[in-house]
Z-matrix of the N, CA and C atoms (Angstrom, degrees):
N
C 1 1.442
C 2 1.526 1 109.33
N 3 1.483 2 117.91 1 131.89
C 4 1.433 3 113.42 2 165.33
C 5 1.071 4 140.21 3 -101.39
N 6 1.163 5 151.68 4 123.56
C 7 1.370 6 148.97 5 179.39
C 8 0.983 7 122.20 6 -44.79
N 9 1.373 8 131.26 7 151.76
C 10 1.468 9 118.10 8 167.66
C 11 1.483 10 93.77 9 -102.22
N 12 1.838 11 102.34 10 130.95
C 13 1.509 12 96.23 11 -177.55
C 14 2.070 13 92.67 12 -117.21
N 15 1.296 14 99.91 13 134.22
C 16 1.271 15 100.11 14 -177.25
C 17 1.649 16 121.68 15 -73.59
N 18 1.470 17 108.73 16 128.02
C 19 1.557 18 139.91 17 -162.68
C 20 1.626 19 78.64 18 -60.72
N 21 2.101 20 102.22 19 122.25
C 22 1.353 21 110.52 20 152.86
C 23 1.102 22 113.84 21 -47.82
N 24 1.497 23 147.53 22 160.94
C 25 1.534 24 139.23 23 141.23
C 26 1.278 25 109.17 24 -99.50
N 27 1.661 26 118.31 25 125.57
C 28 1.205 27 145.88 26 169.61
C 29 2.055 28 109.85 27 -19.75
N 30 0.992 29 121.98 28 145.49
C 31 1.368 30 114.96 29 160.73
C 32 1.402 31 110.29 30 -77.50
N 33 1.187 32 112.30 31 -20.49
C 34 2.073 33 107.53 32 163.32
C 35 1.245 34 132.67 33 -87.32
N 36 1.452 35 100.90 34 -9.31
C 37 1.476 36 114.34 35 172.32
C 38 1.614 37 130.23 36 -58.29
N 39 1.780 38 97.98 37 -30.90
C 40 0.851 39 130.59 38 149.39
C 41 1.785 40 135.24 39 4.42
N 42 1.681 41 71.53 40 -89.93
C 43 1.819 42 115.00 41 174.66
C 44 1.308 43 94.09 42 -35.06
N 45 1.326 44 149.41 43 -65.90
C 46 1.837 45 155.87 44 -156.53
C 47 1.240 46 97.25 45 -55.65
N 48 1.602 47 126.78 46 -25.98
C 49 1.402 48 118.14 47 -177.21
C 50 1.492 49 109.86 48 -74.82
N 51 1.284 50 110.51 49 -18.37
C 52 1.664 51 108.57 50 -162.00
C 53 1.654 52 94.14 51 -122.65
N 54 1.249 53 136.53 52 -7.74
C 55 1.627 54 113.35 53 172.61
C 56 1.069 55 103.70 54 -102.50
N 57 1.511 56 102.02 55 -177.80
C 58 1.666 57 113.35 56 -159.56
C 59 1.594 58 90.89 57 -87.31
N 60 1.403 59 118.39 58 152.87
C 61 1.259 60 137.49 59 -174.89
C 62 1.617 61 106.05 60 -71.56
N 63 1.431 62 120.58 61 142.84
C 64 1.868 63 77.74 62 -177.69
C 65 1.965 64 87.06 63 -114.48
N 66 1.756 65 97.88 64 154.09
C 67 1.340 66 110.48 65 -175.84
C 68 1.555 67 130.86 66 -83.76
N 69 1.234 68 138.66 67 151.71
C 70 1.143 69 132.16 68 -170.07
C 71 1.612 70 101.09 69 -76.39
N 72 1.933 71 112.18 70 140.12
C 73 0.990 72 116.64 71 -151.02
C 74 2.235 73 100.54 72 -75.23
N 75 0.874 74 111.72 73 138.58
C 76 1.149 75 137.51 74 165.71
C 77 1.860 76 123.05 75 -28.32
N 78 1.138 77 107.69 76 81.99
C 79 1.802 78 84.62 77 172.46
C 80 1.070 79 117.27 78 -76.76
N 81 1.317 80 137.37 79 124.20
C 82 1.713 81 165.83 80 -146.89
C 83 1.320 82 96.11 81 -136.80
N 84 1.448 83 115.84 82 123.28
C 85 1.134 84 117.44 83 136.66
C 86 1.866 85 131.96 84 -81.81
N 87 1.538 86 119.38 85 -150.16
C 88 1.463 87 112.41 86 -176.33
C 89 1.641 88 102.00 87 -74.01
N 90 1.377 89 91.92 88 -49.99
C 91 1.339 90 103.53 89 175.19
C 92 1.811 91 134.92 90 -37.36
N 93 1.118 92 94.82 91 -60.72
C 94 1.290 93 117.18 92 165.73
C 95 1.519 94 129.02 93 -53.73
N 96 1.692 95 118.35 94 -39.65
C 97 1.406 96 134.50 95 128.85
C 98 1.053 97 124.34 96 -41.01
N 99 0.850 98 126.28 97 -58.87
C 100 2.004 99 127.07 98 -173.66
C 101 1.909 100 90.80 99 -61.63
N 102 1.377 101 107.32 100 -59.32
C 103 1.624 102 99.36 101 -172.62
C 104 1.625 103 106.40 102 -55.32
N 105 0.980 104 131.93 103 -27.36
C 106 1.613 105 132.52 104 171.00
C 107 1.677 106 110.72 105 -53.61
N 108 1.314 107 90.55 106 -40.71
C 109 1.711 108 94.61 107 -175.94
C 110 1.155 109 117.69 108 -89.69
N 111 1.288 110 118.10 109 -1.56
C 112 1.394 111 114.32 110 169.93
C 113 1.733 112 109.80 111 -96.94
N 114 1.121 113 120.45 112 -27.53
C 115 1.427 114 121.72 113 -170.77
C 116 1.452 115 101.39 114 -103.57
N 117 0.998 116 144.83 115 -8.30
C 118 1.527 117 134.69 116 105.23
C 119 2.068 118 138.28 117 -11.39
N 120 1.508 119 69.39 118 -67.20
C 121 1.864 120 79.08 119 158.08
C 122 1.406 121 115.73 120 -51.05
N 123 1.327 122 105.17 121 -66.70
C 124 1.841 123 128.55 122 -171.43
C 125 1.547 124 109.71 123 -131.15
N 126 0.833 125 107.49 124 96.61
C 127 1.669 126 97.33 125 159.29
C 128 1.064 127 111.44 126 -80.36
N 129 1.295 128 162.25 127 5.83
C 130 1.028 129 139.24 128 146.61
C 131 1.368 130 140.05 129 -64.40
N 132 1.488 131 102.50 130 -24.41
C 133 2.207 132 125.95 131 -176.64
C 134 1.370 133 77.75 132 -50.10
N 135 1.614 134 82.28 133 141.57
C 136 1.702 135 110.03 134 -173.70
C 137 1.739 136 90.25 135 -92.01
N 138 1.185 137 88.18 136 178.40
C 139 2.008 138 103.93 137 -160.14
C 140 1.699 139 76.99 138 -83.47
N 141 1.184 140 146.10 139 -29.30
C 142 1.620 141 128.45 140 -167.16
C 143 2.116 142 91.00 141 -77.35
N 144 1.304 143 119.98 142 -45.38
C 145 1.378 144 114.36 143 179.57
C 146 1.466 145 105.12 144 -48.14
N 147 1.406 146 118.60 145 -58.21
C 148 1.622 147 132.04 146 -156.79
C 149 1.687 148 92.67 147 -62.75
N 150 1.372 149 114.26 148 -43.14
C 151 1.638 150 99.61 149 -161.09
C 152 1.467 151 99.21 150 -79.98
N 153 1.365 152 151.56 151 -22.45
C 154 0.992 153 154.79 152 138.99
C 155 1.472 154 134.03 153 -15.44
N 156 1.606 155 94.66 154 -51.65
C 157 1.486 156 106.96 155 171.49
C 158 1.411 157 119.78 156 -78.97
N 159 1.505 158 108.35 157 -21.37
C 160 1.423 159 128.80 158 -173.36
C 161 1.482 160 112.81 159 -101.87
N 162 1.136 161 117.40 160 -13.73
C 163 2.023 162 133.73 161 165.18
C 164 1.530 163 87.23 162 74.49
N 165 1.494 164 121.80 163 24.82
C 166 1.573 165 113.85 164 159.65
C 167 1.556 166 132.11 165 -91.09
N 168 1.476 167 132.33 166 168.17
C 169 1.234 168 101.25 167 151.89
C 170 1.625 169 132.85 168 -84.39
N 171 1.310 170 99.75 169 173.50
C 172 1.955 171 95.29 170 -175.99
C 173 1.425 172 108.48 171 -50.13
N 174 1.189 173 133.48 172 -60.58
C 175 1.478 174 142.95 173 -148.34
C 176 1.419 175 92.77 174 -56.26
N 177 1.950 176 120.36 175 -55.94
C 178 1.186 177 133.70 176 157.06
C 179 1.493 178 137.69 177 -5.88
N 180 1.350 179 83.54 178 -66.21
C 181 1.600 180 109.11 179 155.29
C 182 1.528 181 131.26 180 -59.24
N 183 1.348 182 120.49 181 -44.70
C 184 1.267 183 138.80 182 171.17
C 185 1.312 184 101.35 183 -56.19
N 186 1.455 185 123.41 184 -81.56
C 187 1.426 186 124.71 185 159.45
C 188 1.540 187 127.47 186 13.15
N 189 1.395 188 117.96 187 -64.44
C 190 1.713 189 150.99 188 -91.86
C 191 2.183 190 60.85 189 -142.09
N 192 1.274 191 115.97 190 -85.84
C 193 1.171 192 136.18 191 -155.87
C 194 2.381 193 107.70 192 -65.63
N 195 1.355 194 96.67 193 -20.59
C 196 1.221 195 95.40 194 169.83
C 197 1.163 196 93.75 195 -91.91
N 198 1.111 197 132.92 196 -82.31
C 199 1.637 198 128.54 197 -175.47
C 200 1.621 199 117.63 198 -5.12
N 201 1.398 200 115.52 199 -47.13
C 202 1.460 201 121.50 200 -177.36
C 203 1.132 202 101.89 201 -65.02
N 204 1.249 203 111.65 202 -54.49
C 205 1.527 204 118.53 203 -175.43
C 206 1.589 205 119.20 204 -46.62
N 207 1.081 206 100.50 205 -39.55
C 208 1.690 207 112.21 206 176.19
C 209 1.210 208 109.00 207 -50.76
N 210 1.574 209 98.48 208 -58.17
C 211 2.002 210 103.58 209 -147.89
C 212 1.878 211 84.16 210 -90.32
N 213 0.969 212 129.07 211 18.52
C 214 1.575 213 129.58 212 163.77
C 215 1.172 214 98.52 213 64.44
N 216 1.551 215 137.06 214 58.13
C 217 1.324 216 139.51 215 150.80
C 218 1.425 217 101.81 216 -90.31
N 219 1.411 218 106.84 217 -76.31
C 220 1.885 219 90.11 218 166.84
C 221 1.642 220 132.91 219 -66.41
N 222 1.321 221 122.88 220 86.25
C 223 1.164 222 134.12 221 176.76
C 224 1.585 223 105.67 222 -30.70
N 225 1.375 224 121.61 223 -81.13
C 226 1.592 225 145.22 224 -165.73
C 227 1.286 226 118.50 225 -147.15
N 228 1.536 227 117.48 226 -178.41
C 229 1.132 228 122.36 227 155.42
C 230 1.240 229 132.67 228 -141.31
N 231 1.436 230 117.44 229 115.26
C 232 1.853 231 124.87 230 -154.34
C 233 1.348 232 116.87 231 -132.98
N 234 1.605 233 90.60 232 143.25
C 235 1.586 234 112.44 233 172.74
C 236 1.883 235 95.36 234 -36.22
N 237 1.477 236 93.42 235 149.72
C 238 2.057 237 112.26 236 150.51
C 239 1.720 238 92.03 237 -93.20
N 240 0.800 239 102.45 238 92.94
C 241 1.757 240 86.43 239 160.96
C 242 1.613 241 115.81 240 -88.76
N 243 1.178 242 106.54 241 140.54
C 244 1.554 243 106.43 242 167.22
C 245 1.478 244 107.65 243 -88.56
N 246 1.052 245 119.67 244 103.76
C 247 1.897 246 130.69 245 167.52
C 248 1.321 247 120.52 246 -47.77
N 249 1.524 248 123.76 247 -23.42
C 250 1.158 249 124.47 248 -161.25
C 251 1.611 250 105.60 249 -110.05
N 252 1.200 251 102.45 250 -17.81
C 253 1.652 252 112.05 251 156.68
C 254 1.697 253 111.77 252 -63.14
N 255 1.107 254 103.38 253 -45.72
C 256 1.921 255 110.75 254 179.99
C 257 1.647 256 98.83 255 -86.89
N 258 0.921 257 141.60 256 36.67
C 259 0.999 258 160.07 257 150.13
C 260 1.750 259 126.62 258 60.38
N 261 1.825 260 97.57 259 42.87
C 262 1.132 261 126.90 260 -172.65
C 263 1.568 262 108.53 261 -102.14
N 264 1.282 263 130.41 262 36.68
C 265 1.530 264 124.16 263 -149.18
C 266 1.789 265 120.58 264 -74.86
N 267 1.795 266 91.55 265 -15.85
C 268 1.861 267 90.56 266 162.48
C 269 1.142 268 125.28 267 -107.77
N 270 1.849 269 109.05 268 139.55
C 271 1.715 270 114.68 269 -177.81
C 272 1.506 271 71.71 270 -102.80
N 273 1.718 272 85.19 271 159.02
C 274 1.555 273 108.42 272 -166.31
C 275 1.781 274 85.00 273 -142.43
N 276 1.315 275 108.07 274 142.69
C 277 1.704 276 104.27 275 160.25
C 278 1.669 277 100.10 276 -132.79
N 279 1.174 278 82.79 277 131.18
C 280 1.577 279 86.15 278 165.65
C 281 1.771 280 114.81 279 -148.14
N 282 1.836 281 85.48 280 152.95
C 283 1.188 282 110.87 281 -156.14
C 284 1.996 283 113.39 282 -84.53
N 285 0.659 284 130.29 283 148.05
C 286 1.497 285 120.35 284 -174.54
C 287 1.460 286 121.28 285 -138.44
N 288 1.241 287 130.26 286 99.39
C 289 0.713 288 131.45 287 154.06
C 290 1.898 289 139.16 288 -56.29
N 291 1.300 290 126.45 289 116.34
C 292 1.307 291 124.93 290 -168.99
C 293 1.818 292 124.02 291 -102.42
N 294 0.744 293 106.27 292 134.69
C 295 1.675 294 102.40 293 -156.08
C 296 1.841 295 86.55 294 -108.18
N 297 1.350 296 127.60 295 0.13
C 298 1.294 297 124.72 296 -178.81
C 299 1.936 298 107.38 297 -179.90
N 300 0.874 299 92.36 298 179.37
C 301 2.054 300 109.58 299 -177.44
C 302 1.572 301 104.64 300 -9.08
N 303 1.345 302 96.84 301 70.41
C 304 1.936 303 108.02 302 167.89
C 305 1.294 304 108.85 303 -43.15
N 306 1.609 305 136.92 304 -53.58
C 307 1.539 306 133.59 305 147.42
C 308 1.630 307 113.82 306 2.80
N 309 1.237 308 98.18 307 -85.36
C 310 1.694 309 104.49 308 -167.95
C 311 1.870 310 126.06 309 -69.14
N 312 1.612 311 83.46 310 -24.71
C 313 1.510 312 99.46 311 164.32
C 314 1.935 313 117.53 312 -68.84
N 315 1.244 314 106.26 313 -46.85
C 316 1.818 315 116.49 314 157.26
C 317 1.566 316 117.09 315 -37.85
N 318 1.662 317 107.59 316 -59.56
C 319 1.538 318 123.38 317 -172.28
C 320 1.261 319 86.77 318 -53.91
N 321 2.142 320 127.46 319 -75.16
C 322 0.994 321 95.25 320 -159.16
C 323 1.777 322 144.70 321 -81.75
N 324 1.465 323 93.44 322 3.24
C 325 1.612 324 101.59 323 170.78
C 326 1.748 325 112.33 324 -73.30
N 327 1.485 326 102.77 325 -16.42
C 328 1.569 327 83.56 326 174.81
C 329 1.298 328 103.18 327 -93.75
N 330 1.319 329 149.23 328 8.19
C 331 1.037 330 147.09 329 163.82
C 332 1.411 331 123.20 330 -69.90
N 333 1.215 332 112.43 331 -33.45
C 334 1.635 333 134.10 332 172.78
C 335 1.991 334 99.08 333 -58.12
N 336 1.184 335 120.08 334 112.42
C 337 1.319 336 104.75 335 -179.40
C 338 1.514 337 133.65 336 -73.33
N 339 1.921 338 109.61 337 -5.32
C 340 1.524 339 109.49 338 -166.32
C 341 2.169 340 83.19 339 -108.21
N 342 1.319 341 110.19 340 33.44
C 343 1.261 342 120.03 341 166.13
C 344 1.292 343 116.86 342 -107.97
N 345 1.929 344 122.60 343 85.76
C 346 0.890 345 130.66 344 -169.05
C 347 2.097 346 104.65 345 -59.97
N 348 1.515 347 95.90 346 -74.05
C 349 1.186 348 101.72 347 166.87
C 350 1.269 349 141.42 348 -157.71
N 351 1.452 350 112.08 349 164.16
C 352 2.008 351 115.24 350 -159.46
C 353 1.863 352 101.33 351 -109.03
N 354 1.085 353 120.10 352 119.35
C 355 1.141 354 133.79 353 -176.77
C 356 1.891 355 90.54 354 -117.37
N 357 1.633 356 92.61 355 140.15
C 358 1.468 357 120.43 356 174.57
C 359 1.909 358 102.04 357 -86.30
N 360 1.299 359 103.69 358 126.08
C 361 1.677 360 98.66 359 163.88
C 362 1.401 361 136.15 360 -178.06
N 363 1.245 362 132.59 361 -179.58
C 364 1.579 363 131.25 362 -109.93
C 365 1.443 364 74.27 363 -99.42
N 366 1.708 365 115.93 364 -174.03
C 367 1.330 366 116.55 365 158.68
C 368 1.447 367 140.91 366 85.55
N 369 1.175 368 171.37 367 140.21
C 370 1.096 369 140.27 368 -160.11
C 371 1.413 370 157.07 369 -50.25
N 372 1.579 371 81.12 370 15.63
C 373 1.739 372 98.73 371 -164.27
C 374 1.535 373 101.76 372 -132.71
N 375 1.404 374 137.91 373 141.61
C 376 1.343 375 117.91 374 169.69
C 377 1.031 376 141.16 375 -119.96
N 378 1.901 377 106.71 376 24.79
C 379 1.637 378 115.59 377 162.57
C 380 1.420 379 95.74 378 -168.39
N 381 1.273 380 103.77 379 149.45
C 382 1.601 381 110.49 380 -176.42
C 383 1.214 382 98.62 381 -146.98
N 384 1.523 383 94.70 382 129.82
C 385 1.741 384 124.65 383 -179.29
C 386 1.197 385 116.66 384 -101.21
N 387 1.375 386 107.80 385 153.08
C 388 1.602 387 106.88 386 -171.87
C 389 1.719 388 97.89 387 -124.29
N 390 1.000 389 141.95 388 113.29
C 391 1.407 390 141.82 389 -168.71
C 392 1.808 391 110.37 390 -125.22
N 393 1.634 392 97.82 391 146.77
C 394 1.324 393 101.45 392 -174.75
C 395 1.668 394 100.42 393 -103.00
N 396 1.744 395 136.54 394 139.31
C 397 0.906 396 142.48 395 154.14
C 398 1.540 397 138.50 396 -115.66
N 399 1.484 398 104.08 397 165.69
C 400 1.744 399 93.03 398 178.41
C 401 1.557 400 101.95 399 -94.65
N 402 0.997 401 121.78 400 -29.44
C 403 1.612 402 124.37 401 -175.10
C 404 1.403 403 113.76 402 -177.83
N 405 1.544 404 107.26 403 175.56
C 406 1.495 405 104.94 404 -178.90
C 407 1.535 406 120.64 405 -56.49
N 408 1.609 407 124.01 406 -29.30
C 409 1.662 408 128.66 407 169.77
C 410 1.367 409 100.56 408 -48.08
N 411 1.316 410 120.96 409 -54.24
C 412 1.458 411 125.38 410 -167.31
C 413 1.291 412 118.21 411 -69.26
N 414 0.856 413 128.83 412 -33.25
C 415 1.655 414 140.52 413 173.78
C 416 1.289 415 99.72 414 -87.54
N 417 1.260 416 148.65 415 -24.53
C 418 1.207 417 151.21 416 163.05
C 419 1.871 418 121.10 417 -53.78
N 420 1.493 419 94.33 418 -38.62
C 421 1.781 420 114.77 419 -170.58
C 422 1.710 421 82.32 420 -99.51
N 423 1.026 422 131.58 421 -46.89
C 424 1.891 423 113.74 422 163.78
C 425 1.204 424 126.54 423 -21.53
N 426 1.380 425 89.18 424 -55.85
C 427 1.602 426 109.63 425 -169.75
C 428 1.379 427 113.49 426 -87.18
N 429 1.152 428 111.56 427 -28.07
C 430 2.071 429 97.95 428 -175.35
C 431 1.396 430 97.22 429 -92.29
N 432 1.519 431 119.33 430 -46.24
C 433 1.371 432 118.51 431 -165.74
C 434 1.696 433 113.18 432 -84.14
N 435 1.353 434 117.60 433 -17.22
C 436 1.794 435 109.81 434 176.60
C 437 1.454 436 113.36 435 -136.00
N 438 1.039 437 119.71 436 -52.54
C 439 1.740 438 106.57 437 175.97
C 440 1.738 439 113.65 438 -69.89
N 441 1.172 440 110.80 439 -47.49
C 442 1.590 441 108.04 440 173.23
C 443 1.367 442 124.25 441 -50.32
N 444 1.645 443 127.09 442 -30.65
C 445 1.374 444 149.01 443 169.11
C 446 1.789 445 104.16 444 -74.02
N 447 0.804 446 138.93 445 -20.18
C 448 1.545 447 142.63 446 -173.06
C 449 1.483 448 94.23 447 -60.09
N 450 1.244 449 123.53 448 116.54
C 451 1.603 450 132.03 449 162.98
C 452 1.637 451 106.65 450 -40.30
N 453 1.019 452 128.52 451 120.94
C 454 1.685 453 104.50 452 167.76
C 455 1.874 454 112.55 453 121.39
N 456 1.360 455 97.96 454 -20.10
C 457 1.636 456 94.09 455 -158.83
C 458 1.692 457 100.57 456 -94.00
N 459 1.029 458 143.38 457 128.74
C 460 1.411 459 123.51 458 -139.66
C 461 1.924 460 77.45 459 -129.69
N 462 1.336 461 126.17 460 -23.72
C 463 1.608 462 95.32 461 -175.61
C 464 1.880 463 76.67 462 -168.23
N 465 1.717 464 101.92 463 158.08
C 466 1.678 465 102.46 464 -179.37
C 467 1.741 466 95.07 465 -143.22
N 468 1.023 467 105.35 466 150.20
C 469 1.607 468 104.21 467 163.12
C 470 1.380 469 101.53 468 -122.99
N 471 1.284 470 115.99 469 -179.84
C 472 1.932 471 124.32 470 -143.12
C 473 1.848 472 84.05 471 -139.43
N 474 1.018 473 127.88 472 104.74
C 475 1.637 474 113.15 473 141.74
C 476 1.504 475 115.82 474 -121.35
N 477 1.427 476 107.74 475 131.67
C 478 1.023 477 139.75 476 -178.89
C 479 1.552 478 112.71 477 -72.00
N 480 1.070 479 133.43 478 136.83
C 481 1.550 480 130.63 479 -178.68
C 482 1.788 481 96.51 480 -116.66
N 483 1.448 482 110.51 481 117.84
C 484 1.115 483 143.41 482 171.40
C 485 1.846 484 113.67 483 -45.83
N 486 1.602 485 102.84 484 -65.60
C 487 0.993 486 134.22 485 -156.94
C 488 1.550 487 127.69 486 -145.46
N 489 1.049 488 131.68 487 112.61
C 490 1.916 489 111.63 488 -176.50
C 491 1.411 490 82.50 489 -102.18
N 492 1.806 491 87.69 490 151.95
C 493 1.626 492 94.70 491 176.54
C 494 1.743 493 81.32 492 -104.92
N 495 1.876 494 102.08 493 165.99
C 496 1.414 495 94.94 494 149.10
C 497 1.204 496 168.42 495 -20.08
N 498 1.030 497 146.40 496 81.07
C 499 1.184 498 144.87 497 -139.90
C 500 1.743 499 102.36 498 -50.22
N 501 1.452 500 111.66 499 130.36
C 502 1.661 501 105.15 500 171.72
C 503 1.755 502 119.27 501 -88.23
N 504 1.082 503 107.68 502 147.94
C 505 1.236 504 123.59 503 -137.36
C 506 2.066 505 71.43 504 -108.31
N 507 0.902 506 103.07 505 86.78
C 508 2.296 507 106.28 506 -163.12
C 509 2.100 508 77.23 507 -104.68
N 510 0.906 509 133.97 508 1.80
C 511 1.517 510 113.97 509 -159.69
C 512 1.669 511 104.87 510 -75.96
N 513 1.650 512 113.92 511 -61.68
C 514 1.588 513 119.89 512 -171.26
C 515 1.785 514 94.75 513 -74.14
N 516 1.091 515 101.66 514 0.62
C 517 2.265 516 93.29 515 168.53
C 518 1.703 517 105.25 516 -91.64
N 519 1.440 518 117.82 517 -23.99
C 520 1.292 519 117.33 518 -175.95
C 521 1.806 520 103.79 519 -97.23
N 522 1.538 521 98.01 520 -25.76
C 523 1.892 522 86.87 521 -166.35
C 524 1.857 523 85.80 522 -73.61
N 525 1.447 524 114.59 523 -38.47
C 526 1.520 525 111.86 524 -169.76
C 527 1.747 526 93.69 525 -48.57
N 528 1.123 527 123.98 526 -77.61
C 529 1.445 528 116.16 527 174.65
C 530 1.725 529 126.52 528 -21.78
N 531 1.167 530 110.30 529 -56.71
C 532 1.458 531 113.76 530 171.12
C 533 1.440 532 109.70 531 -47.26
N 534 1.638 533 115.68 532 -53.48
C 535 1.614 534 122.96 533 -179.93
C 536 1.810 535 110.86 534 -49.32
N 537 1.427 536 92.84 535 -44.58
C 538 1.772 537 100.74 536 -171.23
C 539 1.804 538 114.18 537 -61.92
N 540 1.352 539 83.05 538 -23.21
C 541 1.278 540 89.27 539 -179.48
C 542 1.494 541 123.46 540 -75.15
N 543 1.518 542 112.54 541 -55.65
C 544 1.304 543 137.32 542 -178.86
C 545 1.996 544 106.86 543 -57.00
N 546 1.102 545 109.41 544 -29.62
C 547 1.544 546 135.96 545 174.12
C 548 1.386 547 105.79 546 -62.67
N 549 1.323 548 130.18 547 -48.80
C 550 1.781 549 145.88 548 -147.11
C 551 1.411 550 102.77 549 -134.32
């Protein structure tokens, strides 16, 4: 007779508690694409602009635009803020190494508030943060007083971002792809 002996769980197993789930991919029609690319442009165009551009009616549109929302294609809808106007002008990424429960090490970097965001990943490093700062003092008191104190974080490297280029506008190059596809 065998026991059931209960399955350790991994210290990476963890990690599934704290990333985003990922969703089953979306059937889109043209329609449904083109409305992506317009509320991309603007999220703000009211559903009478969108059905216009789309030769639908509004309600149509509404429809069209909850639906996304459902199946979690449209996440939200958010300010661009410029950070460096509010007087945040350095992105910082840093790399993290975890010497134990990557989980709780995640929780607490999103707790840190100039910790935009913690991405899980491959390679010699096993989470990389993207953080907003006022200057080197400030990223300095980050580092001694909250990420360096994190139980768990066993080594970090610091990169500094020089310069942001423009943000690329990759959306109507990927929906064109989606179309090419649905086409062939």
């Amino acid at each position: 007779m065998t026991e059931d002996v209960p399955k350790k769980r991994s210290p990476l197993a963890a990690i599934a508690d704290v990333v985003s789930t990922p969703v089953a991919t979306a059937a889109l029609d043209a329609i449904d694409l083109r409305l992506l690319e317009l509320l991309v442009q603007d999220a703000r165009t009211s559903q009478r602009g969108l059905a216009r551009e789309l030769q639908m009616s509004p309600p149509a549109v509404g429809d069209r635009i909850a639906r996304l929302e459902r199946l979690g294609v449209i996440r939200g809808y958010r300010a661009d803020i410029d950070w460096a106007a509010l007087g945040f002008p350095m992105q910082v990424f840093l790399s993290v190494i975890a010497a134990t429960d990557q989980a709780s090490i995640i929780r607490a970097l999103h707790a840190i508030p100039e910790v935009e965001e913690v991405s899980v990943v491959t390679g010699s490093i096993d989470l990389l943060a993207r953080l907003r700062v006022r200057d080197q003092a400030h990223l300095r008191a980050i580092l001694l007083e909250g990420i360096w104190q994190i139980p768990g974080v066993s080594r970090t490297e610091t990169l500094l971002s020089l310069a942001e280029t423009p943000r690329k506008d990759f959306v109507h190059g990927l929906i064109a792809e989606l179309r090419e596809e649905r086409a062939g």
